[in-house]
C-alpha positions as CSV (number, residue, x, y, z in Angstrom):
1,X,0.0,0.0,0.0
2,X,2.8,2.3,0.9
3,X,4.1,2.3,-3.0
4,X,0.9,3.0,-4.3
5,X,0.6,5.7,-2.3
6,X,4.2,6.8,-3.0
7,X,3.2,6.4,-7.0
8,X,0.0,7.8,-5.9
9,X,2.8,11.3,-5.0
10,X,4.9,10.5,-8.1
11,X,2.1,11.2,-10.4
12,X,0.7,14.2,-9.0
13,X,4.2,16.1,-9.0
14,X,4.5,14.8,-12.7
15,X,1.2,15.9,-13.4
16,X,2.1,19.2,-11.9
17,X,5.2,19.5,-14.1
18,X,2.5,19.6,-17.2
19,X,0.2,21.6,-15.8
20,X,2.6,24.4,-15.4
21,X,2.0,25.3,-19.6
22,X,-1.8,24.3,-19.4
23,X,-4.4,27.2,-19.3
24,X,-5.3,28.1,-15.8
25,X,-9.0,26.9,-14.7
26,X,-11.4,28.9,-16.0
27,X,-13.6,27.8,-12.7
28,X,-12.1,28.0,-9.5
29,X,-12.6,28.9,-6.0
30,X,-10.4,31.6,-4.8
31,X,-11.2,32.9,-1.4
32,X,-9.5,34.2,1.8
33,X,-10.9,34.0,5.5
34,X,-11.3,37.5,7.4
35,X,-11.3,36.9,10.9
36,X,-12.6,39.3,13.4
37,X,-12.4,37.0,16.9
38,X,-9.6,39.1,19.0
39,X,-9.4,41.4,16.2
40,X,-6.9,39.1,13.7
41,X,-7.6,40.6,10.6
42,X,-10.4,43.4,10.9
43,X,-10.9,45.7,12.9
44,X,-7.8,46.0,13.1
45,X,-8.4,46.8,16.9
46,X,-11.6,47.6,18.8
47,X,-13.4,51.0,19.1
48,X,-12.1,52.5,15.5
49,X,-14.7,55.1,14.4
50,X,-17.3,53.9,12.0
51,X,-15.3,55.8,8.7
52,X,-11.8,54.0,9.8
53,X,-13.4,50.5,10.7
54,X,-15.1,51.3,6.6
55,X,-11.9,51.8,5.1
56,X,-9.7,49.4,6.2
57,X,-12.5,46.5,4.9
58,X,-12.4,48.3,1.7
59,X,-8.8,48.8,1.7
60,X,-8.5,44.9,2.1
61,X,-11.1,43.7,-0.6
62,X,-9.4,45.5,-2.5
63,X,-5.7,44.1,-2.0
64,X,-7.6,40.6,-2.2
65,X,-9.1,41.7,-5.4
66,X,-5.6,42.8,-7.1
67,X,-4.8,38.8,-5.3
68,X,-7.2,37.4,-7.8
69,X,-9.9,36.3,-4.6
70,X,-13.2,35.7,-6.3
71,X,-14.5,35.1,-2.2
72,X,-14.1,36.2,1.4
73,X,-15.2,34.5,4.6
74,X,-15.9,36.9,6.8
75,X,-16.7,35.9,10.5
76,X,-19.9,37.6,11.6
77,X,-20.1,35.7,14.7
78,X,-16.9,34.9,16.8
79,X,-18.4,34.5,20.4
80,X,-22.0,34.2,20.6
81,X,-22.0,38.1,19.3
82,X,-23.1,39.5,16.5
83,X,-20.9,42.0,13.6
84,X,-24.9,42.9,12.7
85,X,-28.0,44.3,14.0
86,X,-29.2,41.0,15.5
87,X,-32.4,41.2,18.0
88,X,-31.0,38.0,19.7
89,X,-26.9,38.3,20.4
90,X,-25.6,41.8,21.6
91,X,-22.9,43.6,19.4
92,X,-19.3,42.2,19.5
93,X,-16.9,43.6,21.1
94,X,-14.1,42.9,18.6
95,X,-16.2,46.5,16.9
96,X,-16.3,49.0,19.8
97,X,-14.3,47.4,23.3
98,X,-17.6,47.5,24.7
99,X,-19.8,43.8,23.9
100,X,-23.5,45.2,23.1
101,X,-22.7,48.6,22.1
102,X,-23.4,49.3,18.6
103,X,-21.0,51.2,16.4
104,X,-21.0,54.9,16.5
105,X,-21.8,56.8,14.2
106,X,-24.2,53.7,13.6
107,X,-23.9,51.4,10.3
108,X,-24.1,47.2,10.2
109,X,-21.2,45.8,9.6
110,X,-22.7,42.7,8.0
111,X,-24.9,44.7,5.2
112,X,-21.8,46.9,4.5
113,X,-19.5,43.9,4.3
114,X,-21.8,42.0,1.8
115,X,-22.3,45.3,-0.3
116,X,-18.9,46.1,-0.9
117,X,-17.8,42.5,-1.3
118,X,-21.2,42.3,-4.3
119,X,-19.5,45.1,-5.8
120,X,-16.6,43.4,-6.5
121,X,-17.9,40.9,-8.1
122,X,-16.9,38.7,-5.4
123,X,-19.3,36.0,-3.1
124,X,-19.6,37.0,0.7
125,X,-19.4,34.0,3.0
126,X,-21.5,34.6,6.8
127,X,-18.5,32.7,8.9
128,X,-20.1,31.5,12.4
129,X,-18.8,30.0,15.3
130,X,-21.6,27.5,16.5
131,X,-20.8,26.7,20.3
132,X,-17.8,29.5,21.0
133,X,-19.5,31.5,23.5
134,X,-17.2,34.1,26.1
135,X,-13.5,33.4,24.4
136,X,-11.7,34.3,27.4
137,X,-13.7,33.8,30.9
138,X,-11.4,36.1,32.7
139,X,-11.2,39.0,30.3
140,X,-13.9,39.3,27.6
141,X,-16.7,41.8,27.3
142,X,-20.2,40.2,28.0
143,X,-23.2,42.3,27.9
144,X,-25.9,42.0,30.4
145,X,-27.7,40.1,27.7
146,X,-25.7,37.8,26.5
147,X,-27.2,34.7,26.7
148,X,-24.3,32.7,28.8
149,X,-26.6,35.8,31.6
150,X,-29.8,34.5,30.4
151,X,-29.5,30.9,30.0
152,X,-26.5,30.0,32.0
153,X,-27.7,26.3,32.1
154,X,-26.5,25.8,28.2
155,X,-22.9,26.6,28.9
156,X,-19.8,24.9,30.1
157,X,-16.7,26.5,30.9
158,X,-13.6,24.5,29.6
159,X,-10.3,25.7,29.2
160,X,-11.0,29.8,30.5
161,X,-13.7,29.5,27.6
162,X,-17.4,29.1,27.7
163,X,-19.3,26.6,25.1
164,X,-22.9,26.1,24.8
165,X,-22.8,22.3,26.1
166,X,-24.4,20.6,22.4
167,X,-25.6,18.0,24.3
168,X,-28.7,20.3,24.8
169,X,-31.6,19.7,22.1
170,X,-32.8,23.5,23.1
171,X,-28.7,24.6,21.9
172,X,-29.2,23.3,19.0
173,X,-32.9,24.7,18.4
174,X,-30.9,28.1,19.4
175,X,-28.2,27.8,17.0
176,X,-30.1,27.0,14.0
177,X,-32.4,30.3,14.9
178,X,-29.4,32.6,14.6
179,X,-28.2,31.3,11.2
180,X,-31.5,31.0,9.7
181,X,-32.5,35.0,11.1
182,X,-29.3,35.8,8.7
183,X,-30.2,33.9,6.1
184,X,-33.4,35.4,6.1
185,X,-32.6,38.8,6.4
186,X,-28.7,39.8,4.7
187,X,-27.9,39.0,1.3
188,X,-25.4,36.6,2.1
189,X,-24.0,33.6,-0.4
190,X,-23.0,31.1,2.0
191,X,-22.8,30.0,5.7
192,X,-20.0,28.9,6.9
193,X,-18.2,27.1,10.0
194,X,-14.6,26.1,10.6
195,X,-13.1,23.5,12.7
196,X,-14.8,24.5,16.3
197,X,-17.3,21.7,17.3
198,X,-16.8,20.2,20.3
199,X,-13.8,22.3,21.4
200,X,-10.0,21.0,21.0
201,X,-8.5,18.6,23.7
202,X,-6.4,20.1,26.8
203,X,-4.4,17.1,27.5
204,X,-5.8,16.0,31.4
205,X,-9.1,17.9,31.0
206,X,-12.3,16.6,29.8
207,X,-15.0,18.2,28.7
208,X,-17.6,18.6,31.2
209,X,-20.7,17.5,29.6
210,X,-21.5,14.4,32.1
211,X,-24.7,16.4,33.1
212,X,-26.3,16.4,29.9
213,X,-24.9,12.8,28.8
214,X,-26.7,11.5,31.7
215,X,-30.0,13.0,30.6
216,X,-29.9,12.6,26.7
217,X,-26.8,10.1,26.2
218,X,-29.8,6.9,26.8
219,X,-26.9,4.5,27.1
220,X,-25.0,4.9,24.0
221,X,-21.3,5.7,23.9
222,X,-19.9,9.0,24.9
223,X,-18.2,9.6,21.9
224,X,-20.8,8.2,19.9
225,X,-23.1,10.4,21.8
226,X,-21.1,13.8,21.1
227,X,-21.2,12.8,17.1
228,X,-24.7,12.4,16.7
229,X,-25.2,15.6,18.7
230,X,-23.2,18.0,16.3
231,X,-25.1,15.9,13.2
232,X,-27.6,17.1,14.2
233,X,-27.0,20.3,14.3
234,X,-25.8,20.1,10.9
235,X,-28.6,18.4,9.6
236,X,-31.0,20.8,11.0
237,X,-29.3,24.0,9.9
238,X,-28.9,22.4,6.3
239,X,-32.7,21.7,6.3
240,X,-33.1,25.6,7.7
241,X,-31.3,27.1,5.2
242,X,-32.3,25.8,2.1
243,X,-35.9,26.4,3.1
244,X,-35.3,30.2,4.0
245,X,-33.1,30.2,0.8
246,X,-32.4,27.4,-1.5
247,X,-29.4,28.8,-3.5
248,X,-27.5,29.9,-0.3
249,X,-24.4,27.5,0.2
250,X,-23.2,25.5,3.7
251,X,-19.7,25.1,3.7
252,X,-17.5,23.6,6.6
253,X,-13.9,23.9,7.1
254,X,-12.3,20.9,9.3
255,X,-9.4,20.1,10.6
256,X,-7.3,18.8,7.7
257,X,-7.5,15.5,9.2
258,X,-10.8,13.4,9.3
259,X,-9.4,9.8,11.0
260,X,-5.8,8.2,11.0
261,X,-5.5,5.2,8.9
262,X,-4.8,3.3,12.2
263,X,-7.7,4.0,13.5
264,X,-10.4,3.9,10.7
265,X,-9.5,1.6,7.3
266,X,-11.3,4.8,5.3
267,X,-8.5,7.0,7.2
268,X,-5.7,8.8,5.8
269,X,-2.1,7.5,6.1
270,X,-1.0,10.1,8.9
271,X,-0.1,10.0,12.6
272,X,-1.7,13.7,13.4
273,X,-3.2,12.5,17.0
274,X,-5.9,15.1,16.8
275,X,-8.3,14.5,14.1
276,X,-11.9,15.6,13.7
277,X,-13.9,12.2,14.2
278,X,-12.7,11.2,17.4
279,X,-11.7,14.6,19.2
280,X,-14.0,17.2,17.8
281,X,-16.7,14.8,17.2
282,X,-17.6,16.2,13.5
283,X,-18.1,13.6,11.4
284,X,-17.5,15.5,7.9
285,X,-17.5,12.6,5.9
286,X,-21.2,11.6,6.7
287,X,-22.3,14.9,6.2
288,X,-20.6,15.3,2.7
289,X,-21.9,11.8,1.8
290,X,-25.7,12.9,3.2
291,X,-25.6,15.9,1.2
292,X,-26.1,18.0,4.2
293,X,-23.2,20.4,2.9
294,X,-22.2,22.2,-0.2
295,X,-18.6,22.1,-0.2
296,X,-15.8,21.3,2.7
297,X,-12.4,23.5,3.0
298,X,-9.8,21.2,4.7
299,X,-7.4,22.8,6.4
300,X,-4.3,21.3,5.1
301,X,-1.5,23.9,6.8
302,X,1.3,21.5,6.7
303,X,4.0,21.4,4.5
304,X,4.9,18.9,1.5
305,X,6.8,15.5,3.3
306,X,5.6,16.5,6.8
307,X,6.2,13.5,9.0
308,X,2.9,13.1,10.6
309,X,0.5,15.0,8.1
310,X,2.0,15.7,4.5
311,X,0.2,18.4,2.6
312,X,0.7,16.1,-0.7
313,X,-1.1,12.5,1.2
314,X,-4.1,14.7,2.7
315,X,-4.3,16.1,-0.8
316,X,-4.8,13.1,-2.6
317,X,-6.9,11.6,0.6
318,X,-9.4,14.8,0.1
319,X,-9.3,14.4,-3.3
320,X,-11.5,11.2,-3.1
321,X,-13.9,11.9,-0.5
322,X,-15.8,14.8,-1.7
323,X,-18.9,12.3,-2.2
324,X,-20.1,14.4,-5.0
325,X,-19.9,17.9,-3.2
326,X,-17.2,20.4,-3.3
327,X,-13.7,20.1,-2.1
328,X,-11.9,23.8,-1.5
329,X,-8.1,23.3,-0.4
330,X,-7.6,25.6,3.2
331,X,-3.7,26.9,2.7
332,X,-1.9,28.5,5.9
333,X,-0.7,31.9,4.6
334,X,0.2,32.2,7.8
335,X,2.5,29.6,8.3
336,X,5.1,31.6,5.8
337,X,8.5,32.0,6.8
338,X,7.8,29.9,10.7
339,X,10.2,27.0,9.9
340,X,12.6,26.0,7.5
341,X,9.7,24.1,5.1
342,X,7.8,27.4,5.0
343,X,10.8,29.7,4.0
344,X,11.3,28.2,0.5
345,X,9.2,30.5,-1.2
346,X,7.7,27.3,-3.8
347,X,6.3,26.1,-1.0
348,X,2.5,27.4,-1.1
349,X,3.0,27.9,-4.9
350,X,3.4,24.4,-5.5
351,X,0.8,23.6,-3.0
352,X,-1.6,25.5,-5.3
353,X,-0.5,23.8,-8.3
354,X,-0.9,20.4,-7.2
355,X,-4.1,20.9,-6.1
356,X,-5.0,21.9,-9.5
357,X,-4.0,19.1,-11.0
358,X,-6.7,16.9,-9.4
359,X,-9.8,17.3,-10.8
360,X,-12.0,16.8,-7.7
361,X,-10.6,19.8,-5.8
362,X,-12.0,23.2,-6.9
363,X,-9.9,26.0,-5.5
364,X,-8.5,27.4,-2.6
365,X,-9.1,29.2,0.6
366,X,-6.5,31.1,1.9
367,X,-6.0,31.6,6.3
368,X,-6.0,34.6,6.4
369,X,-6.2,38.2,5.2
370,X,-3.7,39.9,7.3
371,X,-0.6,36.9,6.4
372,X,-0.6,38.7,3.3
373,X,0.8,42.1,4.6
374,X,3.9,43.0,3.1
375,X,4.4,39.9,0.6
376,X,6.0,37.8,1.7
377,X,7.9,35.5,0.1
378,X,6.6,37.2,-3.1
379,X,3.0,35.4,-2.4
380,X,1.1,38.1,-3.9
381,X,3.6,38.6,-6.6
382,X,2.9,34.9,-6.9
383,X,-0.8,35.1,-7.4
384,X,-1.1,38.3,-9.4
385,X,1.2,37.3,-12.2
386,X,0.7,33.9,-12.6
387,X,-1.7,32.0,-10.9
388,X,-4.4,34.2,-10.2
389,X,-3.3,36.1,-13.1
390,X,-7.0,35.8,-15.4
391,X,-10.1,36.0,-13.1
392,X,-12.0,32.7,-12.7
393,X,-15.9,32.4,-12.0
394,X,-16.5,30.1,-9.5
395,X,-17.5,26.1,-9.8
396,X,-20.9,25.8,-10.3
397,X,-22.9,23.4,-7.7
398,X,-25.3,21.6,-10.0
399,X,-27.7,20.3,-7.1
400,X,-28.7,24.4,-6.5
401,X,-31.0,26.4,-8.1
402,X,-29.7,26.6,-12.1
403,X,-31.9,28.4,-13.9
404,X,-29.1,29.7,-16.4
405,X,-29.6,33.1,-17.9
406,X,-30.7,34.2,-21.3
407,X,-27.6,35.6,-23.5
408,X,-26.9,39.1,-24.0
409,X,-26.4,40.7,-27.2
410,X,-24.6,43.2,-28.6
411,X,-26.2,46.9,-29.3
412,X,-23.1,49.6,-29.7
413,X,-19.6,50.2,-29.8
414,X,-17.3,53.4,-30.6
415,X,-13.7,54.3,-31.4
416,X,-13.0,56.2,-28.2
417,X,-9.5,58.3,-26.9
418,X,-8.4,56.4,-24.2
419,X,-9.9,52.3,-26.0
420,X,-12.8,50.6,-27.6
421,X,-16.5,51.4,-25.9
422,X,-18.9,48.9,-25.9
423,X,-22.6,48.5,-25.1
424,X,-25.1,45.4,-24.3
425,X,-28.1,44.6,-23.6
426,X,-30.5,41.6,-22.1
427,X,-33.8,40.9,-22.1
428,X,-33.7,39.1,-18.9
429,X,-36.9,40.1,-16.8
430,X,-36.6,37.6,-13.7
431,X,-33.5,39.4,-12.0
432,X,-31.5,36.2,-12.7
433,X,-29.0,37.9,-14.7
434,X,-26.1,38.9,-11.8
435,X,-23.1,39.3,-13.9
436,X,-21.6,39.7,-17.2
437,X,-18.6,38.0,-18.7
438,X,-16.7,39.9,-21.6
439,X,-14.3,38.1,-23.9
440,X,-12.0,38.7,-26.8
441,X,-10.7,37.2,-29.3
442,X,-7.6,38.1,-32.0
443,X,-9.3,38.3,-35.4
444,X,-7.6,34.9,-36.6
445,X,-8.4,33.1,-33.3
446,X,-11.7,30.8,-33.0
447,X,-14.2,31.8,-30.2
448,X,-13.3,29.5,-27.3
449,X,-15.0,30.6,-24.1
450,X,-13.4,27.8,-22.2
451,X,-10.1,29.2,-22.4
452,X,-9.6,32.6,-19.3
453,X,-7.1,34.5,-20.6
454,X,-10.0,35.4,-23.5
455,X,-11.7,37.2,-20.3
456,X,-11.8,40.9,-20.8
457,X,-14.0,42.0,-17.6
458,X,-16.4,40.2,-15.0
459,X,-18.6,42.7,-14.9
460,X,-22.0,43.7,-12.3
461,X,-25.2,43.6,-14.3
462,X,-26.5,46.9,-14.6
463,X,-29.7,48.3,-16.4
464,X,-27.0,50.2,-19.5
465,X,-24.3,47.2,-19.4
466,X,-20.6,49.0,-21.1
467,X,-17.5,48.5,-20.8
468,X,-14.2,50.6,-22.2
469,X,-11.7,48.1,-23.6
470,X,-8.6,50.0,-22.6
471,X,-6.2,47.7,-24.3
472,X,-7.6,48.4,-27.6
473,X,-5.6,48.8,-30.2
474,X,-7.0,51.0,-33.4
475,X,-5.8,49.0,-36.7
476,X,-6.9,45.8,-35.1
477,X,-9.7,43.8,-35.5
478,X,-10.9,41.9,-32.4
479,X,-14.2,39.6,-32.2
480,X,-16.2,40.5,-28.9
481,X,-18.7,38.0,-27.4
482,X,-20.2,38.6,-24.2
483,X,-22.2,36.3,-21.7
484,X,-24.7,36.1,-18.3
485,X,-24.4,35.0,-14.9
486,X,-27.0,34.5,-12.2
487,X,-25.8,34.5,-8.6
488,X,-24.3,30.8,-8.6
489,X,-22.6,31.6,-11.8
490,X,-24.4,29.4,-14.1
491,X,-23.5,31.0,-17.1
492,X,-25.4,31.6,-20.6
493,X,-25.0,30.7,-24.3
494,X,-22.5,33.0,-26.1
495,X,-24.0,35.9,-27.8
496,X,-24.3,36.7,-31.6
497,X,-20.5,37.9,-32.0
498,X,-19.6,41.7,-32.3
499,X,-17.0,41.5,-35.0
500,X,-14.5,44.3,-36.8
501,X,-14.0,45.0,-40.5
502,X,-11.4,47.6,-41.9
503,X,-12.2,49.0,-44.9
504,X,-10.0,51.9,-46.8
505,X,-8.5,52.4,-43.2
506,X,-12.1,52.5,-41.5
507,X,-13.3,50.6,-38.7
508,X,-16.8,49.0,-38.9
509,X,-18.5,47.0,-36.6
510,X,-20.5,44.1,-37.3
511,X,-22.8,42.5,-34.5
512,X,-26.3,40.3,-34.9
513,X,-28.9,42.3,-32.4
């Protein structure tokens, strides 16, 4: 088994060496979490005025825009608190110092968030942690009501931390209320949870949920116990948020490792100790195979040839149980120049690239926003000149809502100073039309609208749809075709092409309305 699995290695690196001169996906998740739990990535601290706290979001969409990111996961819910204007969790304190006092001069972060990301063209993932309650029981902010006042029964304090206990049917009831209330109410494109479940092991404590095992464990095992408690939960908010919304996505992001091999013969081949089945009691697999979840982000943050969890065996392992739903790759940014693996600056690059050569991974998320600051290693230069070089839309899921959008067609264009302006139109009268995608072709070249580097502009649909095509050049004839998104990026037929004839030195444009 061991050389199979070292062929298994052999192949993907020779796979990868191929893939370098192959077009980059045209489809491709490319996102980057934003963490706001003890201020990590934004606010950059608490109590900023409104304007500042503003500007420093759009100040990093937009260096994660120049990145390539076609996606943010931005955590609206660190501690049983809210980064919006909930009627059940009092404000964070992460926004002001103060938990339950809303920002002044007074805006929601959440609504702003999801605007400016929609400008973009980019999808805005609602990040929530399900059971993190007070994150630090000595020090944290906790308004008078905060529901570890009002319903201290729920929680359990565990490492100077307070968790509702999810032993408790009326937790999960409470849970599921909170993420359906922003489904229902923000414009939001996904829901999504990392790897907090049942919290992570301190080595001589154990969780102190005997209480509730005792009255809702009816005899089975513990462990087994703890499992079927957060599948539950996961089953139930699935359920609640395709009813409120059916095209909003559920992703979750575990801990890179499900079960060793030693343990579990559907395993992977690593000796991590910690993995999510037996010490956070989430059971990913079952969900992905249930179809309770959209995609899952792994977080694979080790290097390539780490003794006890390579990058390259989770890879592969990930690669094959996606069950039919989306796998996302979770790289550690972070973990950029901390040990000698991490300072060869090919190491996240080639991470990148071999998960592209598998076919059942589709894209990355990056931990997190602020490990970009300052380049390093050249990451950005990385991304921005050659992998993240043309945009990408992002993979389609085929079990949501697909209604594809009717094409666009062509109406206008004129010889402008400064590049080529051109005008569209649709006839779509649903709303489903979200987007635009612009290509060009050289006049000699056939219309391919597989290949990305043909992508002019991802564009916002807009009631007079134009673009100026600023690389332009006059004496050339190009061949334009332009297509539709809705919100999931199911995309259209082509137009009717708008094509170029010179004639005596004069431009004329020829397009099929």
């Amino acid at each position: 088994m061991l050389k199979q699995i070292l062929a298994g290695v052999a192949l993907c690196v020779g796979l990868t060496q191929q893939a370098w001169a192959q077009l980059p996906p045209k489809r491709e998740m490319r996102g980057v979490w934003i963490a706001t739990v003890e201020n990590i990535d934004w606010p950059s601290k608490r109590g900023l005025p409104t304007e500042q706290q503003k500007q420093e979001f759009i100040d990093l969409l937009n260096q994660m825009q120049r990145n390539g990111m076609n996606a943010v996961v931005a955590q609206v819910r660190p501690a049983t608190d809210a980064f919006y204007n909930s009627p059940y969790e009092p404000w964070s304190e992460y926004l002001t110092g103060v938990q339950g006092q809303a920002p002044n001069p007074y805006y929601d972060p959440l609504q702003f968030m999801i605007e400016e990301t929609h400008k973009r063209g980019m999808e805005f993932h609602a990040w929530f942690n399900p059971y993190r309650a007070v994150f630090n029981a000595t020090r944290s902010s906790v308004a008078a009501n905060h529901i570890t006042r009002l319903k201290p029964q729920w929680f359990l304090t565990y490492d100077n931390k307070k968790y509702f206990d999810p032993g408790i049917p009326e937790v999960r009831d409470y849970v599921t209320m909170i993420v359906r209330d922003v489904v229902k109410r923000y414009d939001i494109d996904a829901v999504h949870f990392d790897d907090y479940f049942y919290p992570y092991r301190v080595p001589g404590k154990e969780f102190p949920d005997n209480v509730s095992y005792r009255l809702y464990g009816h005899g089975i095992m513990k462990d087994d116990w703890r499992r079927s408690n957060v599948d539950a939960i996961i089953e139930m908010l699935s359920v609640a948020i395709k009813a409120e919304k059916p095209w909003v996505k559920f992703g979750i992001s575990p801990f890179g490792v499900w079960r060793d091999r030693s343990k579990d013969p559907e395993g992977s081949y690593t000796r991590g100790g910690m993995t999510n089945y037996d010490d956070l009691y989430a059971d990913i697999l079952k969900w992905l195979k249930k179809g309770w979840i959209d995609y899952a982000a792994p977080q694979l943050y080790w290097e390539r040839g780490h003794r006890l969890a390579d990058y390259e065996v989770l890879l592969n392992w990930w690669s094959q149980h996606g069950y039919g739903r989306q796998i996302f790759i979770g790289h550690g940014v972070y973990r950029l120049g901390s040990n000698p693996a991490w300072k060869n600056p090919r190491e996240l690059p080639m991470q990148i690239e071999e998960a592209r050569t598998l076919n059942t991974i589709q894209g990355s998320i990056f931990y997190s926003a602020k490990s970009f600051r300052g380049n390093p290693l050249g990451i950005e230069d990385s991304l921005r000149n050659h992998y993240y070089k043309y945009p990408a839309l992002r993979p389609v899921m085929s079990w949501l809502p697909n209604t594809t959008p009717d094409p666009p067609y062509f109406i206008d264009a004129f010889e402008r100073p400064g590049g080529l302006e051109i005008h569209w139109t649709d006839d779509d009268t649903s709303g489903r039309t979200k987007q635009y995608v612009l290509y060009r072709f050289e006049a000699h070249e056939p219309i391919n609208a597989a290949d990305p580097t043909k992508i002019l502009a991802i564009l916002p649909q807009t009631s007079d749809p134009e673009y100026k095509d600023r690389t332009y050049v006059k004496g050339k004839t190009y061949t334009y075709v332009v297509t539709a998104l809705d919100r999931l990026q199911n995309e259209s037929l082509l137009s009717e092409p708008l094509r170029m004839e010179i004639k005596n030195g004069k431009t004329t444009f020829i397009f099929e309305p």
